[in-house]
Each structure stands twice: as C-alpha cells, then as structure tokens.
C-alpha positions as CSV (number, residue, x, y, z in Angstrom):
1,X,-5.2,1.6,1.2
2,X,-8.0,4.0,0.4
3,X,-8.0,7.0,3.0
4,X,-5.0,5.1,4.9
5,X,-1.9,6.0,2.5
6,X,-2.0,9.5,2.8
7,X,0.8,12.3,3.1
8,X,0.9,11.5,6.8
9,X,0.9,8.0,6.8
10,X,3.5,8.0,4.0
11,X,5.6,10.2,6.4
12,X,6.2,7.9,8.7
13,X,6.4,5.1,6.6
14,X,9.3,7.0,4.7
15,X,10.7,7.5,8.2
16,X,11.2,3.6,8.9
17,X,12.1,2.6,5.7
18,X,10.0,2.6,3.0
19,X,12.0,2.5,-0.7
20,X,8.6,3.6,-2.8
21,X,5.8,4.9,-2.0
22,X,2.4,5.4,-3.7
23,X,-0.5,8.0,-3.6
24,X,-4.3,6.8,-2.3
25,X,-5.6,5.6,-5.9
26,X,-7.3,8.7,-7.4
27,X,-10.3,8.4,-9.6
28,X,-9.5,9.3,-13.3
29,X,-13.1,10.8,-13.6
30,X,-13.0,12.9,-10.1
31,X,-9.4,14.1,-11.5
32,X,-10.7,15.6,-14.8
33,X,-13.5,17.2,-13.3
34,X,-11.4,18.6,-10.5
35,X,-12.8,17.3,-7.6
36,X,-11.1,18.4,-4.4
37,X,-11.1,15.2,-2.9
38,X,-9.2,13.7,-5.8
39,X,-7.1,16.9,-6.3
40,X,-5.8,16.6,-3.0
41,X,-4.4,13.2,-3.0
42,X,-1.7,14.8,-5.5
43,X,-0.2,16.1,-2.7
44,X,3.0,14.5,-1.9
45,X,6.4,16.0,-0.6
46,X,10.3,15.9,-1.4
47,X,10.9,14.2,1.0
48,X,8.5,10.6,-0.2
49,X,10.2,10.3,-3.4
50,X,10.7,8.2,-5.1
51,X,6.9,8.7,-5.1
52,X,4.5,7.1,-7.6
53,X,0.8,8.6,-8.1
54,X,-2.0,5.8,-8.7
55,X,-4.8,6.5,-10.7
56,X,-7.6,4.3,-11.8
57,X,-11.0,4.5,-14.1
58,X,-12.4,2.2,-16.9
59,X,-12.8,5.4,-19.9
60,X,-9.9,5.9,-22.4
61,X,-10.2,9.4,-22.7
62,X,-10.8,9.8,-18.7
63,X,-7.4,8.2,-17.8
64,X,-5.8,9.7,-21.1
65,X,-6.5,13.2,-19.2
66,X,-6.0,12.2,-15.8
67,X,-2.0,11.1,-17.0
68,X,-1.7,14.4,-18.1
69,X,-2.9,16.1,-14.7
70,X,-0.5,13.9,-12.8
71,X,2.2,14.5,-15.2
72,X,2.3,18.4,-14.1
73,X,2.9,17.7,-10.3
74,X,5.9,15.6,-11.5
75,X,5.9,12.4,-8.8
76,X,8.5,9.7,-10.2
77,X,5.6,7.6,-12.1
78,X,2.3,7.1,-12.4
79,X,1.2,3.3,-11.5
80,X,-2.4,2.0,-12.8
81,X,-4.7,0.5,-10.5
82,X,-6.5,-2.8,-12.2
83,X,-6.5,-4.6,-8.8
84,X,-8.9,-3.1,-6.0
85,X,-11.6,-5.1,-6.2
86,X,-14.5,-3.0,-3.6
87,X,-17.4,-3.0,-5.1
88,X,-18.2,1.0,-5.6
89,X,-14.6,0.9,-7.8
90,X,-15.7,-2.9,-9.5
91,X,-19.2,-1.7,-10.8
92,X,-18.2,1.4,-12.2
93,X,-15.4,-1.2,-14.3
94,X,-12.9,0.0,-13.0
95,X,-9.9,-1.3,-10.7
96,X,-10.1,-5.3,-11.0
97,X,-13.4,-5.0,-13.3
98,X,-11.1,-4.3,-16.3
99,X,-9.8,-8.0,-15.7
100,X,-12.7,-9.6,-17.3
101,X,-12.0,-7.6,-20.7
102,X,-8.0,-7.7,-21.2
103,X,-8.8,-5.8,-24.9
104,X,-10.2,-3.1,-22.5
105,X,-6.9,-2.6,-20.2
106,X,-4.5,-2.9,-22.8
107,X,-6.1,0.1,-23.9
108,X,-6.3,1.9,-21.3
109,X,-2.8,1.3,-20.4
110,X,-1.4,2.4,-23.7
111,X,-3.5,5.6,-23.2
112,X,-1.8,6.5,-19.8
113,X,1.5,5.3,-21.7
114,X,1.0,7.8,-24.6
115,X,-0.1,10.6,-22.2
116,X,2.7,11.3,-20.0
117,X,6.7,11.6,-20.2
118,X,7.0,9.8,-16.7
119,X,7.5,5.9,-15.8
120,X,4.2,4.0,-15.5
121,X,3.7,0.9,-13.7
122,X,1.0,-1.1,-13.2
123,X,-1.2,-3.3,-10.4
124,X,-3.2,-5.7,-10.9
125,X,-4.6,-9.3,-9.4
126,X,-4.0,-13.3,-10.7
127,X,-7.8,-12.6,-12.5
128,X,-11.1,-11.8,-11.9
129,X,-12.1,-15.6,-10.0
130,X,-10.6,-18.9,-10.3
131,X,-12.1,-19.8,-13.2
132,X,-10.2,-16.7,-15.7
133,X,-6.8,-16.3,-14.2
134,X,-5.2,-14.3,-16.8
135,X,-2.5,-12.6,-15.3
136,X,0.0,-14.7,-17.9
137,X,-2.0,-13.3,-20.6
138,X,-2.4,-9.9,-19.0
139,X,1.5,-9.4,-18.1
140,X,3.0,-10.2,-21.7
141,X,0.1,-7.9,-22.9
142,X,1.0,-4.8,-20.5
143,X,4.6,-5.3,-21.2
144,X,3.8,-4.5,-24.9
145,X,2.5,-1.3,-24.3
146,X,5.8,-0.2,-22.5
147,X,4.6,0.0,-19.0
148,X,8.5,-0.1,-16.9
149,X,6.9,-2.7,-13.9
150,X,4.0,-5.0,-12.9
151,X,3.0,-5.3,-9.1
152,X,0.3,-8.7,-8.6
153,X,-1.7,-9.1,-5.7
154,X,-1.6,-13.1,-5.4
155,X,-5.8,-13.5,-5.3
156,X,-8.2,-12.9,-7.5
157,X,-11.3,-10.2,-7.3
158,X,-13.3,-12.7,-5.8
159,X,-11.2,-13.7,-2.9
160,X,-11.1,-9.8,-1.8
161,X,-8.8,-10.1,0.8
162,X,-9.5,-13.8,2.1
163,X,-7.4,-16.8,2.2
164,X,-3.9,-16.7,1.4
165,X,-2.5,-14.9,-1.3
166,X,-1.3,-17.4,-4.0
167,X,2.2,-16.4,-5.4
168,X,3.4,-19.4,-8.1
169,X,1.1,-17.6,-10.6
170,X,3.5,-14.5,-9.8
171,X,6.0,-16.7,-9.8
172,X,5.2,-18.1,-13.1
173,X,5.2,-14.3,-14.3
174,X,9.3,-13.6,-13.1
175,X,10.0,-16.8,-14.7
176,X,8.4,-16.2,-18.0
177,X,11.7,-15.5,-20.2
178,X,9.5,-13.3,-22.2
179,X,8.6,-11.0,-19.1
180,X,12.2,-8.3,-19.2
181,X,10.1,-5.8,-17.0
182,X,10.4,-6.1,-13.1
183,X,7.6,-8.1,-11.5
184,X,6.9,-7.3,-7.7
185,X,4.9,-9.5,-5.3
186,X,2.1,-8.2,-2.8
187,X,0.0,-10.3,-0.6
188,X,0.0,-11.4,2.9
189,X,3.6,-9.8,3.8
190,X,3.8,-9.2,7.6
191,X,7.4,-10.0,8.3
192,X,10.5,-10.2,7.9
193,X,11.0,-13.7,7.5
194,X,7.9,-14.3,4.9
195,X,9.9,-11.4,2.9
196,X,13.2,-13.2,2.6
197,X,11.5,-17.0,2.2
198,X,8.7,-15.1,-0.4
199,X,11.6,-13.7,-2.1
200,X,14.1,-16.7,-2.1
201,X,11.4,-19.1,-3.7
202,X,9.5,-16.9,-6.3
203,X,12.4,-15.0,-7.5
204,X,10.6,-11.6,-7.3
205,X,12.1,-8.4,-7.8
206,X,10.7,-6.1,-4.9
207,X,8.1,-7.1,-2.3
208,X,4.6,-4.5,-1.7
209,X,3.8,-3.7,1.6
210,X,0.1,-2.8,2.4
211,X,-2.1,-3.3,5.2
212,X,0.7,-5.2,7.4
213,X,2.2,-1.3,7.3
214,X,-1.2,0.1,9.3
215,X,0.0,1.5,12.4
216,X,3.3,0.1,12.1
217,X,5.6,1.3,10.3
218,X,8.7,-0.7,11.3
219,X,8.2,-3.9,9.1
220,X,9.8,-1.7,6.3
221,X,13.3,-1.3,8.2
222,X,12.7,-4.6,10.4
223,X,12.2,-6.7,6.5
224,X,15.6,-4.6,5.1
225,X,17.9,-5.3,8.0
226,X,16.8,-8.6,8.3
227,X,17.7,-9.3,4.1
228,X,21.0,-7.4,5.0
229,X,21.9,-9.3,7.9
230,X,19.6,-11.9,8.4
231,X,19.0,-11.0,11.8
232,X,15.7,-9.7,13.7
233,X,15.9,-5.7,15.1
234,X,14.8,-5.3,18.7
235,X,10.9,-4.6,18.7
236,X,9.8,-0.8,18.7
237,X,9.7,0.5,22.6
238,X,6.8,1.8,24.0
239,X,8.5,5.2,23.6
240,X,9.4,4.4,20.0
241,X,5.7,3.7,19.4
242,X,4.2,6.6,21.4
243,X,6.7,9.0,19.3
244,X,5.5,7.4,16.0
245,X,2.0,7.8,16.6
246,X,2.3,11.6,17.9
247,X,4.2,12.5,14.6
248,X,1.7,10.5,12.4
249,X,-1.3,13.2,14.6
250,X,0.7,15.7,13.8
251,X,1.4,15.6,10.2
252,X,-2.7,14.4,10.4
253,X,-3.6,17.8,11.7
254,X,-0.9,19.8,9.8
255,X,-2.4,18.3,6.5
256,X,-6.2,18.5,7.1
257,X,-6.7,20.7,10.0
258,X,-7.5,19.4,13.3
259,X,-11.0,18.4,13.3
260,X,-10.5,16.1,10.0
261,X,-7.4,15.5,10.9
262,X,-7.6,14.1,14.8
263,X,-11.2,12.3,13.1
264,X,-8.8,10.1,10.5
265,X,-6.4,9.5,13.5
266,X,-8.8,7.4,15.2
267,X,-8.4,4.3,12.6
268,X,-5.0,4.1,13.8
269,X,-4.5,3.9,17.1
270,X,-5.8,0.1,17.9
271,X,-2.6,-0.8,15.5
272,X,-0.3,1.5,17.4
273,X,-1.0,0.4,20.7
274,X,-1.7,-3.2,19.7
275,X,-0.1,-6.0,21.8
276,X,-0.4,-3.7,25.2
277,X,-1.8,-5.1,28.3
278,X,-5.3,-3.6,28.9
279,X,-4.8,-0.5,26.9
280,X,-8.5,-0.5,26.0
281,X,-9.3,2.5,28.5
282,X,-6.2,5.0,26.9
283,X,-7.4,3.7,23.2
284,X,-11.0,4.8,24.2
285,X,-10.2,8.1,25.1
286,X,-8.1,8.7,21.8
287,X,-11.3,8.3,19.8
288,X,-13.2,10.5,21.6
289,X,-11.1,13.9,22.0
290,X,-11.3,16.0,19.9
291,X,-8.0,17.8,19.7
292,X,-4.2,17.3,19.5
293,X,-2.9,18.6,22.6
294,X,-5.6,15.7,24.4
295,X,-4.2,13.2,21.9
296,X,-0.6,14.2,23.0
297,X,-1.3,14.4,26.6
298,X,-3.3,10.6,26.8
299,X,0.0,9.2,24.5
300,X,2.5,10.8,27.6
301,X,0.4,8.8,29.5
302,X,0.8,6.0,27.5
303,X,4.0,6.3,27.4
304,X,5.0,6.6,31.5
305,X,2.0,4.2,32.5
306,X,3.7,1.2,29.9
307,X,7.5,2.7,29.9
308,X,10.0,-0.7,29.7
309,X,6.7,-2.7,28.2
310,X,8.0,-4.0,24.6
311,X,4.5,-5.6,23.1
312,X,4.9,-8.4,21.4
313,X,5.3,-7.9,17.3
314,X,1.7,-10.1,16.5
315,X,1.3,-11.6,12.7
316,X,-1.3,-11.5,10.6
317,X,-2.6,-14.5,9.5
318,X,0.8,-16.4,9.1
319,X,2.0,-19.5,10.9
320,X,5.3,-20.1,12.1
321,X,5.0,-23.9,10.0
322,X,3.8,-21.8,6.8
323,X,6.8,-19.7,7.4
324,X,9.1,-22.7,7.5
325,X,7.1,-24.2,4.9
326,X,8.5,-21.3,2.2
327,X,11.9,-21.4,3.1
C-alpha cells in the first residue's frame, strides 16, 4: 500500500467503515535521518484513530530509534512490517527478507518492543518460498517478545501477490493453543461474503483489508453489515461514488498541495469509476488536468451524464464456487 494509504485515502476509508487503520510503511533508516518523505507519513489525524504507524528496516539500532520517533507523535501502536516483499525493500533485508533469518527478526522486534511505551504489532508472510514456511516458528517466537498481535499475509515472498492466498497455515496459527495473542488474516479479501466464510472456517480474529480498498472504500461497511446482518447493502450510487472521489481530491490537494496532490489522484480514478459503461473519455480527462476545480467540474459531469447508473460491484480474482467452496 506504498503511496496509496495515505492521510487522504485513510480519510475516506475511516468514512465507510474502517475499525484500524495503518500509516504507508516508513523506512526505519529514512526516519532517523529525518528524511521528509518518511517524516511525513507520520502524519495522521484524530479523527483515523485507532491509528497504527508501520515502520520497517533490517538494523537493530535503526528501528530501535525509529520506535522512539514514532512513539512522540503518539498513534495507538506501532506495527512492524516483515511482509512486503518488492524488491528495493527485500534487498536492503528488510520487509519479508528478515524471513530467511528468524534470529534476525526476533531481534529486531524485541528492539521496537523495548523502545516504546505504545502497543506493537506485527506483519508478516507464511515464509520466504514454499520450501521455508516458518510462520509457526515465527509466531510463537514474536509472541515471546511481547508483541500484542500478528497480521499474516497467506503467500509467501515468492508468490508476491500471485495465486491465492493460502490461509490453513494462518489457520494453524489461531489454533495453536500456545498462540494467546490475536492473529488477523489478510489476503485476497474483496467481499463480504469471503469475509464471513474466511472468518467462519479459520477462526481468525480480525480480517486486513488492502488493495480490494483502492478506490472503494465501501467493502469496509458492506463486510460489517453484512457480519451484522447477514444481508448485502445496496451498491454505492453514482452520486455516492462521484462524492467519494471529490472528497478523496480534496483531502489529496489539502495535504500535498494541488500539483502533487491532483498528480497522486490519477491512480485512483480507474477504481472509482470502474464498472461504468464507456467511461474511458471522462477517466482520460481526469489524468490530464491539472487542477481541482477541472477535477470537480468533469466528476459533475460524471455524475449527471451516469445519474440512476448503479455499476456493478466487480471481484477480484474470486469465484462465486470458491466462495461457496469456504462456507
């Protein structure tokens, strides 16, 4: 979620429903040597908590520090990032590197531990390929240093993001009467029914939310009602999405200024406006003005040319027989 879960994003998440949010991971090593880039993605407002910052680095000393930085904003928790596996993060072992060397992140866990009075948490993958899935190992381990969560991503480095994510290892984890901390799933949830059968057959104790959140928003308050109720909201309107998607280029601008900010807006709008008939010609002219009174103005079009047009909520890579198949 690099350069996606930012303040604005996280605003309108918080807006449909999100219980926790987290901070774009921030390098332990950009932290201590004050980079802006990295001091910036402290940010965070009332409003997200509870709000957890993520940092991440593969030094002792480096994430000893960078605890201590984040402990004097004051979000709810820090949370540890041993699970992005891109390779500019991997070969500087960091994020899912510090897999293949478990001595390694026990270490640097008990450093973030020791370093700061708030919560930590950590997230991590099953391993570093099929052939060393150690998250068994890894969870007990992490546990002992008094981390207060773990959050797997069912695949391991290797897969990236491909296939489906594999959750009987996490499943394993919750049912491991040795584990007392929570254990939350992440991986391939993009609706409200994979929530409630993922839920109902590992036994998890909170669900992540990640890229199925990109330009929309409403799978966190479509996934609660549904676990409420057991019933399916009404899609967002045209009108709810149009309204959305302004406030997102709003807070954008607000936070960055408008060039930056109305630049980063561009990666959303195909996930906005997704499911619309031929909507290619509007989502072309959003990426090429340059301000946010032409961003406002093309979205009122949007809005009046599609008004009573409900787009159809489209999956990610989720059958309706896998679906069926988990509950």
């Amino acid at each position: 979620m690099e350069d996606v879960s930012d303040p604005p994003f996280r605003y309108v998440c918080k807006q449909q429903g999100a219980d926790l949010m987290y901070s774009e991971f921030i390098s332990s090593e950009g932290l201590i040597r004050d980079a802006i880039k990295s001091r910036q993605k402290l940010d965070f407002s009332e409003f997200e908590r509870p709000f957890g910052i993520q940092i991440f680095g593969g030094d002792e000393e480096a994430m000893s520090l960078s605890a201590k930085i984040v402990d004097t904003v004051q979000p709810d928790l820090v949370d540890i990032n041993f699970g992005c596996p891109v390779k500019k993060v991997v070969c500087k072992g960091a994020g899912a590197a510090v897999l293949k060397d478990v001595d390694l992140m026990v270490k640097l866990t008990s450093a973030v531990v020791q370093s700061t009075s708030l919560p930590v948490t950590v997230k991590t993958r099953l391993g570093w390929d099929d052939n060393s899935k150690n998250i068994e190992e890894v969870a007990e381990r992490l546990q002992d240093t008094g981390i207060k969560a773990l959050t797997i991503h069912g695949r391991t480095r290797a897969q990236l993001y491909k296939g489906e994510a594999d959750w009987t290892l996490i499943s394993s984890i919750k049912n491991n009467p040795r584990i007392r901390i929570p254990i939350f799933g992440n991986g391939d949830i993009d609706s409200p029914q994979k929530a409630l059968a993922y839920q109902q057959r590992y036994g998890v104790d909170g669900i992540m939310i990640g890229r199925a959140a990109i330009g929309y928003p409403w799978i966190f308050r479509e996934i609660k009602h549904f676990l409420q109720t057991g019933e399916m909201l009404p899609l967002p309107t045209i009108e709810e999405r149009v309204d959305v998607c302004r406030t997102h280029a709003r807070k954008s601008v607000e936070w960055k200024g408008e060039v930056l900010g109305i630049l980063e807006m561009r990666r959303h709008y195909t996930n906005y406006l997704k499911g619309l008939p031929h909507i290619k010609e509007y989502r072309t002219r959003l990426v090429t003005v340059k301000t946010l009174a032409e961003v406002e103005a093309i979205l009122e079009e949007v809005a009046i040319h599609f008004a009573g047009v409900t787009p159809e909520r489209q999956l990610t890579g989720f059958s309706q027989g896998q679906m069926q198949e988990c509950a």
